[in-house]
DSSP file (Angstrom, degrees, kcal/mol; ACC not computed):
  #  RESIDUE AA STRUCTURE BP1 BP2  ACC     N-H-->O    O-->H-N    N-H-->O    O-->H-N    TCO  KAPPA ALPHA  PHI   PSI    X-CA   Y-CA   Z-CA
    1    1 A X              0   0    0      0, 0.0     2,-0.5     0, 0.0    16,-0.0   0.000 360.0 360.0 360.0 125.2   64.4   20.5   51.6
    2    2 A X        +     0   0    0      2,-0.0    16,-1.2     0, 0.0     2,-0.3  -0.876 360.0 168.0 -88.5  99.9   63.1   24.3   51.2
    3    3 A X  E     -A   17   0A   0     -2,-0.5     2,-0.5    14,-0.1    14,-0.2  -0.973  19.6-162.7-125.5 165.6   59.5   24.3   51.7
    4    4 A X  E     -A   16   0A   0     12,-2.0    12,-2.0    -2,-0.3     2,-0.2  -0.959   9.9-146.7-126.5 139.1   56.9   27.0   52.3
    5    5 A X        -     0   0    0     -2,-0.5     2,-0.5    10,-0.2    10,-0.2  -0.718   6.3-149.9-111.4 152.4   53.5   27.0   53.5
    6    6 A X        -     0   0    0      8,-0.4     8,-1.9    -2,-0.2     7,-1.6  -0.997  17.6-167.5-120.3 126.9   50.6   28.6   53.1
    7    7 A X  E     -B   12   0B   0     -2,-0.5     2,-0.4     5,-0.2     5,-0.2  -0.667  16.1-172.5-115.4 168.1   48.3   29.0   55.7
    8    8 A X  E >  S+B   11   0B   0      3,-1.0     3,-2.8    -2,-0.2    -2,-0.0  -0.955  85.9   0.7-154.7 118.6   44.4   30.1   56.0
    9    9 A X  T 3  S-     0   0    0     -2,-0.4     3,-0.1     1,-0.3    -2,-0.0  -0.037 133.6 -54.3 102.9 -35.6   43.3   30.6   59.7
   10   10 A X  T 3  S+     0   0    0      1,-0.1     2,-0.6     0, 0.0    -1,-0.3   0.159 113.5 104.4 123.1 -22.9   46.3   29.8   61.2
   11   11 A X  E <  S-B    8   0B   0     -3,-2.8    -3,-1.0     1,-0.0    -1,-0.1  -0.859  74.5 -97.7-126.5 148.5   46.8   26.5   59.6
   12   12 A X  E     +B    7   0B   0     -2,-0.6    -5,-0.2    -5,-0.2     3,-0.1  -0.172  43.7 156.1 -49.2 130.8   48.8   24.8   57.0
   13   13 A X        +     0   0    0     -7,-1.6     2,-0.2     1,-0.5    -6,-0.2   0.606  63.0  26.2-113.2 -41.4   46.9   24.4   53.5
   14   14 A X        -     0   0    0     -8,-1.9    -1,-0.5     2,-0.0    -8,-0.4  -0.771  55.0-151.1-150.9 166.8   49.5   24.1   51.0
   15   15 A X        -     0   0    0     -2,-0.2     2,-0.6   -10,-0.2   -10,-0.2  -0.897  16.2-167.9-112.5 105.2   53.5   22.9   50.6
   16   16 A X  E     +A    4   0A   0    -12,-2.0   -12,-2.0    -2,-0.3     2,-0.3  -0.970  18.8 175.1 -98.0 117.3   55.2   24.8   47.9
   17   17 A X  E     -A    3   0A   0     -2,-0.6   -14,-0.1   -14,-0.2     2,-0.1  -0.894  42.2 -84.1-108.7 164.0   58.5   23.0   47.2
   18   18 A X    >>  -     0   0    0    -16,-1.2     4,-1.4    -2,-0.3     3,-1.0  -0.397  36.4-129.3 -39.3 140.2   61.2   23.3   44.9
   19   19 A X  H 3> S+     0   0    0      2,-0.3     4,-0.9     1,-0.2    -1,-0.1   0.817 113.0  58.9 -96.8 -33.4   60.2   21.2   41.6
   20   20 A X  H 3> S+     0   0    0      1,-0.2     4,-0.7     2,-0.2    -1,-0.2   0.681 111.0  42.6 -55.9 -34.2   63.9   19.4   42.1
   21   21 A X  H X> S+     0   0    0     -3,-1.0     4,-3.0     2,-0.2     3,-0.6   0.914 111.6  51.8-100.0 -54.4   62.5   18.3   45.5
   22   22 A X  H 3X S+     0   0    0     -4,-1.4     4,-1.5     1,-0.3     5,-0.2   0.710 101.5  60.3 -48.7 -22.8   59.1   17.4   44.4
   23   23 A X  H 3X S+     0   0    0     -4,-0.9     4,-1.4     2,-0.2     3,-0.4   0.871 106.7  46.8 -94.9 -22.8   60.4   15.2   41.7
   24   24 A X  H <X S+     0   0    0     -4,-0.7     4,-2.4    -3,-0.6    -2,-0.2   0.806 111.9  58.5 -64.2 -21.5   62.3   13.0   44.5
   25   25 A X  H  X S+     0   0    0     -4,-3.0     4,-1.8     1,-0.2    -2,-0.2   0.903 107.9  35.3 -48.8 -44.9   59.3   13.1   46.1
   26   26 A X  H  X S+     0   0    0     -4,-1.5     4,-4.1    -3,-0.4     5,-0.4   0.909 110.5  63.5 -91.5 -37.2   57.3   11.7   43.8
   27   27 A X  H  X S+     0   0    0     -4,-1.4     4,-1.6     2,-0.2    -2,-0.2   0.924 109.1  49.8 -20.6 -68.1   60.2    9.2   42.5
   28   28 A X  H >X S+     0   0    0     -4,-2.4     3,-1.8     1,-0.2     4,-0.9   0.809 106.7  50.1 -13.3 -95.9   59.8    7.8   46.2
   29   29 A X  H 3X S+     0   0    0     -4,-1.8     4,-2.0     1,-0.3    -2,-0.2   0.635 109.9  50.0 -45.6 -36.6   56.3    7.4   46.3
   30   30 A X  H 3X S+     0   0    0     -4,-4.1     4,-2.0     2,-0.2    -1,-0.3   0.811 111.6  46.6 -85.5   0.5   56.2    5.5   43.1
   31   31 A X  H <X S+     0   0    0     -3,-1.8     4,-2.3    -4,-1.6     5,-0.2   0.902 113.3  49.8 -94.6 -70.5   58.9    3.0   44.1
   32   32 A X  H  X S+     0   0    0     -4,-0.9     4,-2.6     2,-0.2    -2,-0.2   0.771 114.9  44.8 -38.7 -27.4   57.0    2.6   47.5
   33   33 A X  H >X S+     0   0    0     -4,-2.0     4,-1.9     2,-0.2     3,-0.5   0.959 121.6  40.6 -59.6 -82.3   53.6    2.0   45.2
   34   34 A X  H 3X S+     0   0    0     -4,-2.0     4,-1.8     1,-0.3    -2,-0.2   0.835 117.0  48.6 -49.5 -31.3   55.8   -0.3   43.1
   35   35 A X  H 3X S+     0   0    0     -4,-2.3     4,-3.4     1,-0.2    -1,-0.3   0.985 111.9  46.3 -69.9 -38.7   57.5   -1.8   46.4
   36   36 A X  H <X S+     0   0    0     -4,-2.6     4,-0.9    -3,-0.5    -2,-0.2   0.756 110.6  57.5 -64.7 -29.4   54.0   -2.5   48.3
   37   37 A X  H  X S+     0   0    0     -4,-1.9     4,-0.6     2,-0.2    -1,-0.2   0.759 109.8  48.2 -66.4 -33.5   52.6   -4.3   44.6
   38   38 A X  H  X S+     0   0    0     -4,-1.8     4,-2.2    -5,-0.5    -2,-0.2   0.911 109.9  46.1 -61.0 -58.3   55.6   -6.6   44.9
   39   39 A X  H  X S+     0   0    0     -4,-3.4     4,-0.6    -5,-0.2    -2,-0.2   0.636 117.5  42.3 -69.4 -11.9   55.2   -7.6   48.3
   40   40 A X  H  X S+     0   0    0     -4,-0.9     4,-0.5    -5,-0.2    -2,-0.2   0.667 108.9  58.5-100.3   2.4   51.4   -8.2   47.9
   41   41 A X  H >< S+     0   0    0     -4,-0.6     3,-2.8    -3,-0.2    -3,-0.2   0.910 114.6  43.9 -90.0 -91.2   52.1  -10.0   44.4
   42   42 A X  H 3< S+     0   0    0     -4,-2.2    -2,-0.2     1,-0.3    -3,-0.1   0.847 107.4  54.9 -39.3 -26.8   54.4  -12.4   46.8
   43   43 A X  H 3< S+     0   0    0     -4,-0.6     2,-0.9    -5,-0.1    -1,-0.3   0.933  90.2  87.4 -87.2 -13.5   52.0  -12.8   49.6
   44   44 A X  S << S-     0   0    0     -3,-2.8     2,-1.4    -4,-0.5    -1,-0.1  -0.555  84.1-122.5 -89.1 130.1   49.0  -14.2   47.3
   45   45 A X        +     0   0    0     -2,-0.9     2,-0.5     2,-0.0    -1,-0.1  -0.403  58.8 125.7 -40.2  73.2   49.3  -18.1   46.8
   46   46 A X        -     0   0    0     -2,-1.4     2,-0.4    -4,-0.1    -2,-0.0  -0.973  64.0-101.8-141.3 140.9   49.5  -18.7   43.2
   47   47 A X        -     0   0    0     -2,-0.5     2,-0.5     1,-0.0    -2,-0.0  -0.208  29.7-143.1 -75.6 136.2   51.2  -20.2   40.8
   48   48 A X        -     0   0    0     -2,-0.4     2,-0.2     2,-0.0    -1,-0.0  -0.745  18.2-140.3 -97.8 133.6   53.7  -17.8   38.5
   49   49 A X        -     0   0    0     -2,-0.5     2,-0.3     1,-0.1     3,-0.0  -0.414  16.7-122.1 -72.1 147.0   53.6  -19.0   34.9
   50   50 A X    >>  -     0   0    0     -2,-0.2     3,-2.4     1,-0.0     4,-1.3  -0.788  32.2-117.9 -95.8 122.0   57.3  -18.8   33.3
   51   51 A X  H 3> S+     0   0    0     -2,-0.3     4,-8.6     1,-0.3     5,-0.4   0.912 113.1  61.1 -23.9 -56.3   56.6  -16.3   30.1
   52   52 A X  H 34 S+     0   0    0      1,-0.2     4,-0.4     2,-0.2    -1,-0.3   0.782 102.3  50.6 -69.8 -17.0   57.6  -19.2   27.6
   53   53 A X  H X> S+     0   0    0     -3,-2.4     3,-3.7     2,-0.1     4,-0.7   0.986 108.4  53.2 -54.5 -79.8   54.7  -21.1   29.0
   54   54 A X  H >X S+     0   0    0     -4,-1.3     3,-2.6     1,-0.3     4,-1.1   0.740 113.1  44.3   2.6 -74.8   52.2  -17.9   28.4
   55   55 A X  H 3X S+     0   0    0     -4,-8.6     4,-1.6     1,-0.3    -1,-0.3   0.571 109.7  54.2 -88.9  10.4   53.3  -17.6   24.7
   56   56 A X  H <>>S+     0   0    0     -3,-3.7     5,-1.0    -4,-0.4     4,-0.8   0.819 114.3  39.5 -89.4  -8.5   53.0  -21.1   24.0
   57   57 A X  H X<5S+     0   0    0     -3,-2.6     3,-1.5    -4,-0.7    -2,-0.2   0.967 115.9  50.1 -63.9 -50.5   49.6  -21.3   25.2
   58   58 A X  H 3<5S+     0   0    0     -4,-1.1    -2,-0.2     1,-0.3    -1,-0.1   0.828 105.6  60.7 -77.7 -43.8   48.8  -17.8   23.6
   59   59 A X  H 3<5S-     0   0    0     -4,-1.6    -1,-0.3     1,-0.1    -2,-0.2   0.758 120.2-115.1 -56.0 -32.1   50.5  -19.6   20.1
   60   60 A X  T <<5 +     0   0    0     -3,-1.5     3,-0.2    -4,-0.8    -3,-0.2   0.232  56.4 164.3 121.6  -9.1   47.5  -22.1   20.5
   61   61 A X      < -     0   0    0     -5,-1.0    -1,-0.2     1,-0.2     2,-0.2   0.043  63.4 -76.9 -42.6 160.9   49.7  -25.3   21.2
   62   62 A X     >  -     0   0    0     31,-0.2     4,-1.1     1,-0.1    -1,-0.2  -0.375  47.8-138.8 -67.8 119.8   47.5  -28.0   22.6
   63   63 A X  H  > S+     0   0    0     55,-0.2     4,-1.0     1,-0.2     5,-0.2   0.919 100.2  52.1 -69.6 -45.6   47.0  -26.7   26.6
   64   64 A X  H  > S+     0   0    0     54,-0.2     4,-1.4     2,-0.1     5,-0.2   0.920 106.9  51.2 -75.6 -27.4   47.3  -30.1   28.0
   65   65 A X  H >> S+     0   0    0      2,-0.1     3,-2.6     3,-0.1     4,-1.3   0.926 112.6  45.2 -59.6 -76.4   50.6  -30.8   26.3
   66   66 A X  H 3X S+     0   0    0     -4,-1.1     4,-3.0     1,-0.3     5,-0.5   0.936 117.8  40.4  -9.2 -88.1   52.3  -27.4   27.5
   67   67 A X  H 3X S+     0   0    0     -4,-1.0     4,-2.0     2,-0.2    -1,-0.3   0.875 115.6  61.3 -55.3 -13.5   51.2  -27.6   31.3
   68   68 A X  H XX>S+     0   0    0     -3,-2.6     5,-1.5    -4,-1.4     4,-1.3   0.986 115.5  28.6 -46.2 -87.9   52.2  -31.7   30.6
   69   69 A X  H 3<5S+     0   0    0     -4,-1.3    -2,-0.2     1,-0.3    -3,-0.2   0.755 115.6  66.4 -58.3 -30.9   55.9  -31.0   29.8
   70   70 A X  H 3<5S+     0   0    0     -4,-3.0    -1,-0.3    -5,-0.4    -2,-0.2   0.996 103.2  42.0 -54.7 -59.2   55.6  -28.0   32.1
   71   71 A X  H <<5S-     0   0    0     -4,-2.0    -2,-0.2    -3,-0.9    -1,-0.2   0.757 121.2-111.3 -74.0 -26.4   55.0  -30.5   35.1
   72   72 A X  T  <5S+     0   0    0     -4,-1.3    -3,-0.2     1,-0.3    -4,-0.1   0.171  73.1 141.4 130.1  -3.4   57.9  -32.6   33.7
   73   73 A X      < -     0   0    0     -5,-1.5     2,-0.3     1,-0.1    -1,-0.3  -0.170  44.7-138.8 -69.9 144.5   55.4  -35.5   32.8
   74   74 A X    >>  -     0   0    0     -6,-0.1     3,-1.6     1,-0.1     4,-1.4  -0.784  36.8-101.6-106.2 167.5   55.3  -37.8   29.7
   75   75 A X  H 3> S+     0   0    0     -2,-0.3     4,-1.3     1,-0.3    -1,-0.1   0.667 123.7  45.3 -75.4 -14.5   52.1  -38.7   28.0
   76   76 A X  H 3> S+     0   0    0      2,-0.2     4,-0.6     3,-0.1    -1,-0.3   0.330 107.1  55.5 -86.1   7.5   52.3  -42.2   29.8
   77   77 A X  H X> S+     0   0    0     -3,-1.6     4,-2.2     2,-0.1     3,-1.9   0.802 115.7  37.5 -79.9-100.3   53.1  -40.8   33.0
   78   78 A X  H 3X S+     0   0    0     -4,-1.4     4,-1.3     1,-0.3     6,-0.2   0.730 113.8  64.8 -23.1 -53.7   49.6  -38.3   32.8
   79   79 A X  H ><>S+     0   0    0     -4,-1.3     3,-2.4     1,-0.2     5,-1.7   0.898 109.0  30.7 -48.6 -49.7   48.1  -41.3   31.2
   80   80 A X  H <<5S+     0   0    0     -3,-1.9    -1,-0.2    -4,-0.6    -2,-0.2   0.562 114.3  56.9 -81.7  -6.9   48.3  -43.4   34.3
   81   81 A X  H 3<5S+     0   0    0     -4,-2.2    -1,-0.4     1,-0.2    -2,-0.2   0.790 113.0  39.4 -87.0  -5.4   48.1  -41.3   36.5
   82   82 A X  T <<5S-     0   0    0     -3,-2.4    -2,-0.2    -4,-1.3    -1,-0.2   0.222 113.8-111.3-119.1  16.5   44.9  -40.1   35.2
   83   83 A X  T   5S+     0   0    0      1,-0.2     2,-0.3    -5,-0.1    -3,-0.2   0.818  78.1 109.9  52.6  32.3   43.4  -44.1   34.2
   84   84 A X  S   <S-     0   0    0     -5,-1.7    -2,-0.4    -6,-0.2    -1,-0.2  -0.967  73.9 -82.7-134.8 143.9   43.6  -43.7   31.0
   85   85 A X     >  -     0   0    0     -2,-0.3     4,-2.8     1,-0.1     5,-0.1   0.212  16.6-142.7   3.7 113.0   45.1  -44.5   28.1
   86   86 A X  H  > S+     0   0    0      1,-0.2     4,-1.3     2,-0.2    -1,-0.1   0.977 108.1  54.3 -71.4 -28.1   48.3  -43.0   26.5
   87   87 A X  H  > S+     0   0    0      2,-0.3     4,-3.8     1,-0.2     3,-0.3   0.900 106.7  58.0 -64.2 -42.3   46.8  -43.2   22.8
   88   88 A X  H  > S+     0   0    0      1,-0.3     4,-3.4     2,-0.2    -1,-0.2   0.965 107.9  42.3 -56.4 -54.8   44.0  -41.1   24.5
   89   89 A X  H  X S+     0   0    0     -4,-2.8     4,-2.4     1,-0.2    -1,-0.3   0.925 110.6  57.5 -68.9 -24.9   46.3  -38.4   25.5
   90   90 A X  H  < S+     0   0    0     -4,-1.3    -2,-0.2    -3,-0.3     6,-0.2   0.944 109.5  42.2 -45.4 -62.6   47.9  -38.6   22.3
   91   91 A X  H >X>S+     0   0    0     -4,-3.8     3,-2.0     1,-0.2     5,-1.4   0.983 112.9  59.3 -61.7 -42.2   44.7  -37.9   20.4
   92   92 A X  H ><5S+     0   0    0     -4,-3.4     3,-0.6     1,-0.3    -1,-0.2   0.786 103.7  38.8 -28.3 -60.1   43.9  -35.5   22.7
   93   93 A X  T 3<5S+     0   0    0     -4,-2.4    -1,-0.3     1,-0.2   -31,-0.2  -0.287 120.0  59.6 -86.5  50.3   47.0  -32.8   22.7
   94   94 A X  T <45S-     0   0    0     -3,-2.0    -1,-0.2     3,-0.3    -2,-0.2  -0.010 109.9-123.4-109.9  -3.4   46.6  -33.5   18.7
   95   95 A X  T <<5S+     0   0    0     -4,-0.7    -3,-0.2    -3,-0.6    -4,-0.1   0.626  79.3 119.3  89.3  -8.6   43.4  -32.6   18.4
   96   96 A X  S   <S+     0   0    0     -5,-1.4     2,-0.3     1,-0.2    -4,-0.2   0.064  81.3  26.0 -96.1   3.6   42.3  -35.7   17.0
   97   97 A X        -     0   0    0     -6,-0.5     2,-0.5    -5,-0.2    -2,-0.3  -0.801  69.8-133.7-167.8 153.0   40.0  -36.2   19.7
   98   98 A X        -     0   0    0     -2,-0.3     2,-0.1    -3,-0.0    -6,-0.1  -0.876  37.6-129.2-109.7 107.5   37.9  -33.9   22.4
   99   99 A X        -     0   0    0     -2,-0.5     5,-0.0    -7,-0.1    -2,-0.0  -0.355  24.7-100.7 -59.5 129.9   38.4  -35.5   25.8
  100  100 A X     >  -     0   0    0     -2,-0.1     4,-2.4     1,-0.1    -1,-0.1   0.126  33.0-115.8 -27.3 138.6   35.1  -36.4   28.2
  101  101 A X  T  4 S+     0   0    0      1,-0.2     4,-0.4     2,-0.2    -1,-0.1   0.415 116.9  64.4-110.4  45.8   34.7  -34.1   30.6
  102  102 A X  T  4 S+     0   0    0      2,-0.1     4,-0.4     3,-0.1    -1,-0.2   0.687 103.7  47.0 -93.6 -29.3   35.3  -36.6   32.9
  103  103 A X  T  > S+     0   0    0      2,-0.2     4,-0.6     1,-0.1     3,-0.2   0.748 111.8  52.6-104.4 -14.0   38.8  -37.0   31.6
  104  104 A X  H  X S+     0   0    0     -4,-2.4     4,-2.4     2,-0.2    -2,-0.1   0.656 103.6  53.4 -27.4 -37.1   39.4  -33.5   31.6
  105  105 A X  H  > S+     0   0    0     -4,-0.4     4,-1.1     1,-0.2    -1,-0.2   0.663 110.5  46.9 -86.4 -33.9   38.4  -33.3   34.6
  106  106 A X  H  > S+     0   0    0     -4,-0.4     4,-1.4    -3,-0.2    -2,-0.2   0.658 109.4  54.6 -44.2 -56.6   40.9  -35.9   35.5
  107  107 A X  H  X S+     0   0    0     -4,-0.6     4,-1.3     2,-0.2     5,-0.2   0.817 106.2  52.1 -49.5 -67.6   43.8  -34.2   33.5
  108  108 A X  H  X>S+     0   0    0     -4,-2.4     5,-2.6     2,-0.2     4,-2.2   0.904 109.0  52.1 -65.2 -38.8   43.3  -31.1   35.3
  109  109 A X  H ><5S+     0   0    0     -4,-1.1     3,-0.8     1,-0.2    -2,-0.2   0.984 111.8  41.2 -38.2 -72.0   43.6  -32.8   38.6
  110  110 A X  H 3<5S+     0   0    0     -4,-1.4    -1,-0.2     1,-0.3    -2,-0.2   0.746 111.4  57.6 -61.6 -28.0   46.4  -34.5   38.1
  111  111 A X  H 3<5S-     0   0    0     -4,-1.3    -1,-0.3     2,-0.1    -2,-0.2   0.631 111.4-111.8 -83.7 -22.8   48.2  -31.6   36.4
  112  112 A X  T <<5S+     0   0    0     -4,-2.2     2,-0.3    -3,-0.8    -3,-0.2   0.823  79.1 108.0 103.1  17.5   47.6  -29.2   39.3
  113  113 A X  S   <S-     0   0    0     -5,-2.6     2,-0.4    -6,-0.1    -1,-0.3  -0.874  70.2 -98.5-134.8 168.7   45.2  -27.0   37.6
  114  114 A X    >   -     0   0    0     -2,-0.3     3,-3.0     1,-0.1     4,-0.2  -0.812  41.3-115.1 -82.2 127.8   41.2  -25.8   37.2
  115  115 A X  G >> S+     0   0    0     -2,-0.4     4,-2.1     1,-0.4     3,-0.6   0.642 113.1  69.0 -25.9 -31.0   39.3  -27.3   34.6
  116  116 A X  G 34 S+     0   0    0      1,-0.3    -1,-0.4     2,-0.2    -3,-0.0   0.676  90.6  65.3 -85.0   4.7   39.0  -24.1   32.9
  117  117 A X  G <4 S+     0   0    0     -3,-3.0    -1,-0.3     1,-0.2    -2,-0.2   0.862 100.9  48.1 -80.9 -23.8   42.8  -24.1   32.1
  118  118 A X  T <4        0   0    0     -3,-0.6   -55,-0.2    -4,-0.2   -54,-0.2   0.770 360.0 360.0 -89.7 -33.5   42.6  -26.7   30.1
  119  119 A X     <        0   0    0     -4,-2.1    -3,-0.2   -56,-0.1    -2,-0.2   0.632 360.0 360.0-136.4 360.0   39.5  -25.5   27.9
């Protein structure tokens, strides 16, 4: 690499490089940026949503059905695990009733999630 300095005093100020050299330079840096966002994306403890999850939430499907069939559950599995009713979960992800939030609260437990996913 051909660089040249410019000094004031006696000391280095400046780096002039080649523009050829500067653009691996900066190439680097932004794959180290991108590499250090990767590893700190892995070190925090959360769970990563699968995309197809995302845009059925975003589509409006009923939130406790999705993260339901997401966890692999049927709606009398979630029922009993949560002491309730399957017809309850039924009305529920249909909209045909607004679950307590005491069985929300319930829901989300048992589903692995904070209340506020659900509503």
């Amino acid at each position: 690499m051909n660089v040249q300095f410019i000094e004031q005093n006696g000391q280095r100020q400046y780096a002039i490089v080649p523009v050829a050299d500067y653009d691996v330079l900066l190439e680097k840096a932004e794959m180290f940026d991108d590499i250090q966002a990767y590893d700190t994306a892995l070190a925090i403890d959360e769970e990563l949503v699968p995309s197809e999850i995302v845009n059925r939430l975003l589509a409006g499907e009923s939130k406790i059905k999705v993260w339901r069939e997401y966890r692999g559950m049927t709606q009398t599995e979630l029922a009993a695990n949560c002491a309730i009713s399957q017809a309850t979960i039924a009305q529920i992800e249909s909209s045909k009733r607004t679950g307590t939030l005491a069985v929300l609260k319930k829901i989300a437990n048992v589903l692995q999630l904070d209340l506020d996913d659900l509503v």
